[in-house]
Every structure is written in structure tokens, then in C-alpha cells.
N, C-alpha and C positions, 0 to 999 in steps of 0.2 A: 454662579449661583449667588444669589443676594439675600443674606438672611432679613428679618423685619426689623433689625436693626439699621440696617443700609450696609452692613458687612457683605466685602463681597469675598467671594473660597473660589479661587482656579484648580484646578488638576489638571491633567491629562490620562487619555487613557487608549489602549487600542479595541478593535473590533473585529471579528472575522462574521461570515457569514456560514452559522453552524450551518446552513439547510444545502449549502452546496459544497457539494464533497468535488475536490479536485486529485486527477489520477496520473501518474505515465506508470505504462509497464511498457516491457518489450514484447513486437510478437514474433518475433524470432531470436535465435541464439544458434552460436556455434560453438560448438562440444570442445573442451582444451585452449579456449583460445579466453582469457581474462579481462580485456577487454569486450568481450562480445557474451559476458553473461549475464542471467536474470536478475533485475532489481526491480525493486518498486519505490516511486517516489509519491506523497501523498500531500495533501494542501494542507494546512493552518487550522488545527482543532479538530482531526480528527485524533483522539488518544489511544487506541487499538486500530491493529489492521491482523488479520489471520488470508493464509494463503494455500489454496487447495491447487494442485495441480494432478490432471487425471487422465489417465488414457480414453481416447473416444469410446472405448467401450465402460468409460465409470469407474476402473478401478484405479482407486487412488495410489498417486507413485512419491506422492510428497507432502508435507504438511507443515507447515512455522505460521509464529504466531508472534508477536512484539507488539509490549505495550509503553517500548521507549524510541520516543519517535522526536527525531530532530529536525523540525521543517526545515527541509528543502534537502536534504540527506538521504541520501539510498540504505533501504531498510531490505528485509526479507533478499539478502541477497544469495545467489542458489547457480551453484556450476553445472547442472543440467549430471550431476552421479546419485547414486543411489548405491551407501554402503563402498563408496570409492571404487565404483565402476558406472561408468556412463550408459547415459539409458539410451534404446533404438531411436535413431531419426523416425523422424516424423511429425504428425502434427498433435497435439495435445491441449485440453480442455485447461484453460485459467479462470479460478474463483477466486474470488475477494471481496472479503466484505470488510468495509472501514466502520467504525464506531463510533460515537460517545455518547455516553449513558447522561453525562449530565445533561446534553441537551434531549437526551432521549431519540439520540438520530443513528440510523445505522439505514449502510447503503448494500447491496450486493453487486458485481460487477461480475459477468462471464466475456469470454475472451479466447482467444484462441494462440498457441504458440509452436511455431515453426521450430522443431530443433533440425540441426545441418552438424555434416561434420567436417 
């Protein structure tokens, strides 16, 4: 920038693209096994992410929600128990929806997840 003076001011700065939300979840897991559990990994400016997971019939078997999110770091991470017993194989409904209020963006995302044992 060049003021009318003929001063000129550098900075640097970065930039994401609030309108596009980037995701990985798993669609499968296996029950006991540490390696092979639920996370979710999210893109650069999203600042909330909440996570529904629901049996096919709707009823919800789990719920987290984090608003400390380290790009590029596995967040909402989840060993497939409920109450420190592992829930039936099968297959189950993933919700999620990522946020930020400042850009006034929020996305929802349905999905589906294989559990195995």
C-alpha cells in the first residue's frame, strides 16, 4: 500500500475460504481396536464442530461438541462405547455440522458408519 505521501506499508497476511468447509470422518470402525476409532478431522476456519451419531431408527446413541479445534488435528474423537460398553455392530447415522458465526457460515453433513467388531 502506498500512502499520498509515496510511503509505502508491507504486511503479510493469510486467508482461508470461509464458504468452503473441508471434512474426513471414518465410515467404518472397529470396536477395541485404537487405531481403527472415530475421529473427525476439519479444514481451516471452521471454529465449532458438534457431532450426532444415531441408530437408523433416530435414536441418538452420542453427542460431542468442541469449540477448540487445531487445524489438521483429530477432534471429536469416540471409541464406538456408550457408558464403557460398546454399542451393537452395525450401521449408524453421522451428523455434523461445522460452524463459524463470524463468517455466519455453518454447514450440516449426514454420513453413514460401519461399526465391526
Amino acid at each position: 500500500m502506498v500512502t499520498e505521501d509515496g510511503c509505502e506499508f508491507f504486511t503479510s497476511f493469510r486467508t482461508f475460504d470461509a464458504c468452503s468447509f473441508q471434512y474426513v470422518f471414518p465410515n467404518a470402525m472397529i470396536l477395541g481396536d485404537p487405531e481403527r476409532n472415530f475421529e473427525v478431522i476439519v479444514s481451516e476456519g471452521i471454529t465449532s464442530v458438534e457431532l450426532f451419531i444415531l441408530t437408523r431408527q433416530g435414536s441418538l446413541i452420542h453427542f460431542d461438541k468442541t469449540d477448540e479445534i487445531v487445524f489438521g488435528e483429530p477432534i471429536l474423537l469416540w471409541d464406538g462405547t456408550i457408558s464403557g460398553t460398546s454399542i451393537p455392530t452395525g450401521t449408524y447415522v453421522v451428523v455434523m455440522i461445522g460452524k463459524n458465526p463470524l463468517y455466519q457460515f455453518e454447514k450440516k453433513i449426514v454420513g453413514s458408519l460401519l461399526v465391526l467388531q
